[in-house]
C-alpha positions in Angstrom: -4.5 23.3 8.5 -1.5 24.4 6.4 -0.4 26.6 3.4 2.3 27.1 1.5 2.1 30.9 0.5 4.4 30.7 -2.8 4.1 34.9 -3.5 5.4 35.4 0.0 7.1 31.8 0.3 5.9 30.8 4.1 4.0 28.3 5.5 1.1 29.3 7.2 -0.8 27.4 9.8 -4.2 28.1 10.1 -6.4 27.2 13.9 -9.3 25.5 12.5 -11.2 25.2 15.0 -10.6 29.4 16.1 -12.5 30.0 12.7 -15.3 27.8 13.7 -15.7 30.4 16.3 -15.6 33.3 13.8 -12.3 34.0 14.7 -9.2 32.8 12.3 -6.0 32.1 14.6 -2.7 32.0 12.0 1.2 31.4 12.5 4.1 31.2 10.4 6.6 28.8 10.1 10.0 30.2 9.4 11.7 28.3 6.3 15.8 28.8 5.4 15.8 29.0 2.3 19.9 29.4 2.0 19.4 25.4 2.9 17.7 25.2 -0.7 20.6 23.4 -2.9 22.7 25.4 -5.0 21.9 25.1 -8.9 22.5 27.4 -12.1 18.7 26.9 -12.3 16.6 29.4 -10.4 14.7 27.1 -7.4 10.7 27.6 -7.7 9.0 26.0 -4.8 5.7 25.3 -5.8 4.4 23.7 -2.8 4.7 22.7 0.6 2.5 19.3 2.2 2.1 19.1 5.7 3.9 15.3 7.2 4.0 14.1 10.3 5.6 15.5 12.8 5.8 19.5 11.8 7.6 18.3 8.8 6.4 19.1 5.2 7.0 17.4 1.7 9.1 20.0 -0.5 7.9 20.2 -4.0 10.2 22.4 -6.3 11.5 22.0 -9.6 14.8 20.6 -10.5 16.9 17.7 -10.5 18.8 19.5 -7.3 15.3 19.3 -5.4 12.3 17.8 -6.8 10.8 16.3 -3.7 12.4 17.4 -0.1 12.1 17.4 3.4 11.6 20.4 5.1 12.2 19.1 9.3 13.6 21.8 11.4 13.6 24.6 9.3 15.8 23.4 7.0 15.3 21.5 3.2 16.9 18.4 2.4 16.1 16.6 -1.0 14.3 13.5 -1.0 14.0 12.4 -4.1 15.3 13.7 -7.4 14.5 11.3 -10.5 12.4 12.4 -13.3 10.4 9.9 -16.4 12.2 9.2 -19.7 8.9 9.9 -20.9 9.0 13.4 -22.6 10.3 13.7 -25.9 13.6 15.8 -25.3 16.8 15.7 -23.9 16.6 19.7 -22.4 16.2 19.0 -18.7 14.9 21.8 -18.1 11.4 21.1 -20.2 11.0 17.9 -18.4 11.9 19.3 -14.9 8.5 22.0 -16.2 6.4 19.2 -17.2 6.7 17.1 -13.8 6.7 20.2 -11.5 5.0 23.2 -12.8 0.9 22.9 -12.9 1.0 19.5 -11.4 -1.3 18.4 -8.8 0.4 16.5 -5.7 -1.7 14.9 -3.3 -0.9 12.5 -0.2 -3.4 10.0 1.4 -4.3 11.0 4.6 -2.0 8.6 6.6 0.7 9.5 4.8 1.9 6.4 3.5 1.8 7.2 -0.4 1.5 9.9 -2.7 0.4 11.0 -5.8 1.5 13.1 -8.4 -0.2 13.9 -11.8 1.1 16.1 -15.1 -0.9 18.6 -16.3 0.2 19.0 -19.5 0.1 15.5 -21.1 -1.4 12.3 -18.8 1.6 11.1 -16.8 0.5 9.7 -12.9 3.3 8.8 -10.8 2.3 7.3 -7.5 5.5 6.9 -4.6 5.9 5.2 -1.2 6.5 7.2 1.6 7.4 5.6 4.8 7.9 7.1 8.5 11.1 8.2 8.1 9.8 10.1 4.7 11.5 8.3 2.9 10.3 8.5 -0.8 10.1 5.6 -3.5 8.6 5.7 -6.8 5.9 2.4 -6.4 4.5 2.9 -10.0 4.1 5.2 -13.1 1.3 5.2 -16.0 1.2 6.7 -19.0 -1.7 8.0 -20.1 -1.1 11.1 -22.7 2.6 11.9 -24.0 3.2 15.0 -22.8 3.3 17.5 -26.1 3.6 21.9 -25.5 5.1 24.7 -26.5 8.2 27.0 -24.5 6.9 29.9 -23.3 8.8 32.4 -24.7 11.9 34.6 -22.5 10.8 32.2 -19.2 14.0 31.2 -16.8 14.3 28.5 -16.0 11.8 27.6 -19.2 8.5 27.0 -18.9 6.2 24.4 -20.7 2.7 25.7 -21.8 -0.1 23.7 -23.9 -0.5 24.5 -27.4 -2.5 23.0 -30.1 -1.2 19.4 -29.9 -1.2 19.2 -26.3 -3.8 17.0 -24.4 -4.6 18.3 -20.4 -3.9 15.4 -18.5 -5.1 16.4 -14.9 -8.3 16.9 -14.1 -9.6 14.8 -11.6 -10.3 15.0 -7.7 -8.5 12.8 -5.9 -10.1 10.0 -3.6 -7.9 7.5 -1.4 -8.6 3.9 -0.7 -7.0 0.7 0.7 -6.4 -0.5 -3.7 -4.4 1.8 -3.2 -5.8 4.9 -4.5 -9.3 5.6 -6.9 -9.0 8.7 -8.6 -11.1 10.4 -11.6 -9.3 8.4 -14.2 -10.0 5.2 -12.1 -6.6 3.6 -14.1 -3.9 3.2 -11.5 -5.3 0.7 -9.3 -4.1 -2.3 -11.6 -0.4 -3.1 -11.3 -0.3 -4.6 -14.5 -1.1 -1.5 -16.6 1.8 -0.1 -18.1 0.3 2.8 -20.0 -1.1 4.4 -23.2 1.6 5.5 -25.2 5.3 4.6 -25.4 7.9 6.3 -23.8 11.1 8.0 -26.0 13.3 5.1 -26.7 
């Protein structure tokens, strides 16, 4: 089993089976983080998911690295496009809304995953194929994303105030439609959402 410990940022695989035996076995995997893109924003890796192969889905916060690949040691971006969907044109409040507080989960044969807004309803689900390669397959939109700046944060920081509406709470199941989830409203192809994206 895998963490990402973001206070320390390292991975940390954990022996399973050891603690069924009342013992915890634990290692760390080394990242380089002077492979991390170079941006005028500050880079906040909020997670790491464990792939195939040793290698883990990046997730981090900017247009510079949203999604990466972390094979080797080293971070390479994977994927880097953000929704129109939030009501501003400072990129730095929609990079918050689609990376901080966000659940991302990926089915267990690592074929597709999910990620889902907390502030605001937005579900994006991607293709992810054995090269990890990722590809946005669908989007709804559920809740517009409204909040307030918290105040004096670098890069800024989106929080809920009295007009926003918490998007994410749900558990996450995965099945062959492709995915059921708490919400039960991504399985259709032909939903396009609940409110309108900024035109």
């Amino acid at each position: 089993m895998y963490a990402y410990d973001t206070s320390l940022r390292k991975i940390v695989k954990y022996d399973v089976s050891s603690f069924l035996k009342d013992s915890l076995k634990s290692e760390v995997i080394q990242v380089n983080y002077d492979s991390l893109p170079q941006a005028e924003v500050p880079t906040i890796i909020y997670d790491m998911l464990s792939l195939k192969d040793s290698n883990f889905l990046v997730k981090a916060n900017h247009k510079g690295l949203r999604f990466g690949l972390l094979k080797d040691g080293k971070v390479t971006q994977l994927y880097n496009s953000f929704s129109d969907c939030v009501n501003t044109n400072d990129d730095e409040e929609v990079w918050s809304v689609f990376c901080s507080n966000t659940k991302t989960k990926l089915r267990p044969d690592r074929t597709k995953m999910l990620n889902a807004t907390y502030l605001g309803g937005v579900l994006e689900l991607f293709d992810l194929d054995d090269n990890c390669s990722l590809s946005l397959a669908k989007i709804l939109y559920i809740y517009e994303p409204k909040y307030g700046i918290a105040e004096g944060a670098i890069p800024k920081y989106v929080v809920f105030n009295e007009t926003t509406q918490i998007g994410r709470s749900f558990t996450c199941h995965w099945s062959d439609n492709p995915i059921t989830i708490g919400w039960s409203l991504i399985k259709h192809t032909s939903m396009a959402g609940f409110f309108s994206k900024k035109q």
